[in-house]
C-alpha positions as CSV (number, residue, x, y, z in Angstrom):
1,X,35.3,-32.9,-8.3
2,X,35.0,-31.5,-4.8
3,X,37.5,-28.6,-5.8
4,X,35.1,-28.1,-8.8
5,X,31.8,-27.8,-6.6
6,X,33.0,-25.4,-3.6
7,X,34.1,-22.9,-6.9
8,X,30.6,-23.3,-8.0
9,X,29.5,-22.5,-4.3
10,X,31.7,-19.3,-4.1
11,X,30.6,-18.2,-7.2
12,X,26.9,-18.9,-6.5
13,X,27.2,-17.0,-3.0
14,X,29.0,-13.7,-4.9
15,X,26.5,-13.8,-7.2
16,X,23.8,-13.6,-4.5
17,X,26.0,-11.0,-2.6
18,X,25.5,-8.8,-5.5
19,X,21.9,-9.1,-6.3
20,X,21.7,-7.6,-2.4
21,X,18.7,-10.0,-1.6
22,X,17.4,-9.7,1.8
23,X,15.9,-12.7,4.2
24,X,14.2,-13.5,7.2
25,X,17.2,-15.6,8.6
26,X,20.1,-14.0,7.1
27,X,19.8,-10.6,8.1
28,X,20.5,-8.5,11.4
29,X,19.4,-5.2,11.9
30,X,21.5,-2.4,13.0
31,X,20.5,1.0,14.7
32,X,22.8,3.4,15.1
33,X,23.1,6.0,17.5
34,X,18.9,7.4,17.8
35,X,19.5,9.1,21.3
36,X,17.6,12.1,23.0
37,X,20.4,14.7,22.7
38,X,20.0,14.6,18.6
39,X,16.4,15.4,18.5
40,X,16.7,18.7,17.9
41,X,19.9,18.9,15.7
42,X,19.4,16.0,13.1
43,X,16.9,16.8,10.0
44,X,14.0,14.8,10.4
45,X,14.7,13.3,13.4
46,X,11.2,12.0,14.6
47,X,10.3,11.0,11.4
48,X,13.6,8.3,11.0
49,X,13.0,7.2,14.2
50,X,9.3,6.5,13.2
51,X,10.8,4.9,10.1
52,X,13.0,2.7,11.9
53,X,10.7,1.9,14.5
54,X,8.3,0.4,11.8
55,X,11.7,-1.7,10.7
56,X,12.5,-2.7,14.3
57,X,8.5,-4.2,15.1
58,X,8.9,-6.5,12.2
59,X,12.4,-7.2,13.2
60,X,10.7,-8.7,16.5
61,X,8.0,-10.2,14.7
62,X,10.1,-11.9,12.6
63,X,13.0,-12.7,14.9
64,X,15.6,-11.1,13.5
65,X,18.6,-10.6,15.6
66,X,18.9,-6.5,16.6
67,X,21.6,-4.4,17.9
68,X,21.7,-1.2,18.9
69,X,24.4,1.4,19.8
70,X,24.6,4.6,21.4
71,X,27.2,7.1,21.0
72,X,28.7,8.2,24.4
73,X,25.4,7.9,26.5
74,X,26.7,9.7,29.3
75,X,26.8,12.9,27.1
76,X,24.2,12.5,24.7
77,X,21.5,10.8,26.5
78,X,20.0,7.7,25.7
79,X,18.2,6.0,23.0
80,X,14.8,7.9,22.6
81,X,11.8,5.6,24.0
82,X,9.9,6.2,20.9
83,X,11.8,3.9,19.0
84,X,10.7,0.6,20.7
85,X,14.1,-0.7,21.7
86,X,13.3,-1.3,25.5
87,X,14.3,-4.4,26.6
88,X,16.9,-4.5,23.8
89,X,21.0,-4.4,24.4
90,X,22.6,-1.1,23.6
91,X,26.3,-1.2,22.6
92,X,28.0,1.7,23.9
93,X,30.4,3.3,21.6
94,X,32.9,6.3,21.1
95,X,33.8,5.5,17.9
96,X,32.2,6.3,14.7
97,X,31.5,2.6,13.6
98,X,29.2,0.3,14.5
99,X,31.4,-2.3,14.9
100,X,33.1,-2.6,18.1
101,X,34.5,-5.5,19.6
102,X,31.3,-6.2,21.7
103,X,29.2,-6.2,17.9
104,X,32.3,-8.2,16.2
105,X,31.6,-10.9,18.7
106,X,27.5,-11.2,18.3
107,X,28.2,-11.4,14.8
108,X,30.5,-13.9,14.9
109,X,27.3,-16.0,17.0
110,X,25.5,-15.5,13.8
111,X,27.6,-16.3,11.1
112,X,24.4,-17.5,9.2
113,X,23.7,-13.7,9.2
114,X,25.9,-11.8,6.7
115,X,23.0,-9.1,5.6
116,X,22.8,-6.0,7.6
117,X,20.1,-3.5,7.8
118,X,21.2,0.0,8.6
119,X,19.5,2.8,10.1
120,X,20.4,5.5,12.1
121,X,22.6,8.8,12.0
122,X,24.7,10.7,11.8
123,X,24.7,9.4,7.8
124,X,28.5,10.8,6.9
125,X,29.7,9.4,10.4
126,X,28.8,6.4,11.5
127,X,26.6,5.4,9.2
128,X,29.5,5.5,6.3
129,X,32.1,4.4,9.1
130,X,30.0,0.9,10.1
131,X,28.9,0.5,6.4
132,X,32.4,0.8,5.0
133,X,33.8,-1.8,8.1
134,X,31.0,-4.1,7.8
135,X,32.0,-4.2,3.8
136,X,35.2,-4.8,4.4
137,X,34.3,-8.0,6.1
138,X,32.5,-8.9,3.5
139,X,28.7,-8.3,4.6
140,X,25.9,-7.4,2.5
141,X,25.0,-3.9,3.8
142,X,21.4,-2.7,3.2
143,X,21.5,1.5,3.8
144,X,17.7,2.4,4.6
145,X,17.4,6.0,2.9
146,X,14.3,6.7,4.4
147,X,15.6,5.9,8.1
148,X,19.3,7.9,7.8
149,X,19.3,11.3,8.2
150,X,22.3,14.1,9.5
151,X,22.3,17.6,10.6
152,X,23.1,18.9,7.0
153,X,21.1,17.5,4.4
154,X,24.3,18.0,2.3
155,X,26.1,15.4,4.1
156,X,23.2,13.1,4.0
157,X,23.1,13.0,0.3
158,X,26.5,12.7,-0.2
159,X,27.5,9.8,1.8
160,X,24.6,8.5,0.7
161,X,25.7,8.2,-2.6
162,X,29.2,7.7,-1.0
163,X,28.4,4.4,0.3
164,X,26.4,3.2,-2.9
165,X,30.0,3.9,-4.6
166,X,31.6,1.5,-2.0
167,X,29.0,-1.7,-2.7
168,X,26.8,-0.8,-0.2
169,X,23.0,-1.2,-1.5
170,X,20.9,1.8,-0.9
171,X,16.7,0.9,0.2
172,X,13.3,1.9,1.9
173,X,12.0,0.7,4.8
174,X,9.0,-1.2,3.2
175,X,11.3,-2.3,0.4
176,X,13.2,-3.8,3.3
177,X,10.0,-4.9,5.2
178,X,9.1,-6.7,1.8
179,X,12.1,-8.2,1.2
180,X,12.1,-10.2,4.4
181,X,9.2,-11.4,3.8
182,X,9.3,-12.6,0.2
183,X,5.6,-14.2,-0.1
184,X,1.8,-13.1,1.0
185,X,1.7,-16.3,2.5
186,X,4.2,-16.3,5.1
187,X,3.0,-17.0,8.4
188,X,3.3,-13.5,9.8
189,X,2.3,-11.2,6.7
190,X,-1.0,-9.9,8.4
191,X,0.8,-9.0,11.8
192,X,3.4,-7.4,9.1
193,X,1.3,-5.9,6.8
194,X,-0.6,-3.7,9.6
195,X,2.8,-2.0,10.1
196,X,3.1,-1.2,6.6
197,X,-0.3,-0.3,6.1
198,X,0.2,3.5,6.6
199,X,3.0,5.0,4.3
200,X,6.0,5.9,6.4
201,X,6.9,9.5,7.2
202,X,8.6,11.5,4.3
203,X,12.1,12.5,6.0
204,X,13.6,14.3,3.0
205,X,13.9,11.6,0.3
206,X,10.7,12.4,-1.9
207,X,12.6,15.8,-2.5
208,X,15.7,14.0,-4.0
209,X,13.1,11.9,-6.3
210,X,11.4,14.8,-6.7
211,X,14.5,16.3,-8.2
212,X,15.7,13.4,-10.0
213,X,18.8,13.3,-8.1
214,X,21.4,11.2,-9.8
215,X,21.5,9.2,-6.3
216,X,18.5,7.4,-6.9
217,X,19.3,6.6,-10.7
């Protein structure tokens, strides 16, 4: 009998795994990488930070546990000021993927959390690279569209679509912002909301729509 019910509890957490549902305390954001010497090479820069930024503020308002890398700060700066993070750990990386030692480890203080939000660039480096490690161990992985971007638009698209291929789930940022919310009447949907209330910054997917790339269908 106890057999039979933790089957029934596997099955019923792979089933949620693959409906890709989001919540307030299951999910950890990740941002990847948003540092001052990619401003002027990565499309749409200032509008994924924006994007993210509006992801990050509800991530505080809602407490959900952040982290943050930066990809050989010595070189390429630090992370930009206009995404919020001060006050906020950064992860210092040379490797494409997210997840380093350092990250394994404030995971594995959170094991309730096995949802994570990406943002961040470059999208066909570590963006793919952290989605495809995180899936590996088994974590949901919630791509924001509209807060990943690359140098080439090209590769953005592609591993875009790459990592949909590989189980990752592909989103917006208010789709996110929703998700974690669930209901109007949670305690903190008018501090929310007012983030939200403003459409984010187009940063190159209404083209794709626009198009009817396959991607999206």
């Amino acid at each position: 009998m106890e057999g039979s019910l933790e089957t029934e509890l596997t099955i019923k957490k792979m089933s949620l795994s693959r409906l890709g549902k989001l919540g307030q305390h299951s999910s950890v954001l990740f941002l990847c990488d948003m540092q001052e010497k990619f401003r002027h090479n990565i499309s749409f820069f200032n509008q994924i930070v924006s994007v993210s930024a509006r992801i990050l503020q509800t991530a505080k308002i809602l407490e959900i546990p952040v982290v943050i890398t930066e990809q050989y700060p010595r070189g390429l700066g630090l992370t930009v000021p206009e995404l919020g993070a001060d006050g906020i750990k950064k992860y210092t990386k040379t490797c494409f993927s997210m997840l380093t030692p350092e990250v394994e480890k404030e995971l594995q203080s959170i094991p309730e959390r096995r949802s994570v939000i990406l943002c961040g660039i470059e999208t066909q480096a570590c963006i793919m690279s952290t989605t495809l490690d995180l899936l590996e161990k088994e974590f949901d992985v919630h791509v924001v569209a509209d807060a990943c971007s690359s140098r080439s638009q090209v590769d953005r698209f592609v591993a875009l679509s790459r990592v949909k291929q590989s189980g990752a789930f592909l989103t917006t940022s208010e789709g996110v912002i929703l998700q974690l919310l669930q209901d109007s009447a949670h305690p903190k949907f008018k501090e929310v909301q007012k983030i939200i209330k403003d459409l984010a910054p187009d940063s190159g997917i209404l083209a794709l729509l626009q198009n009817q790339n396959p991607l999206f269908t």
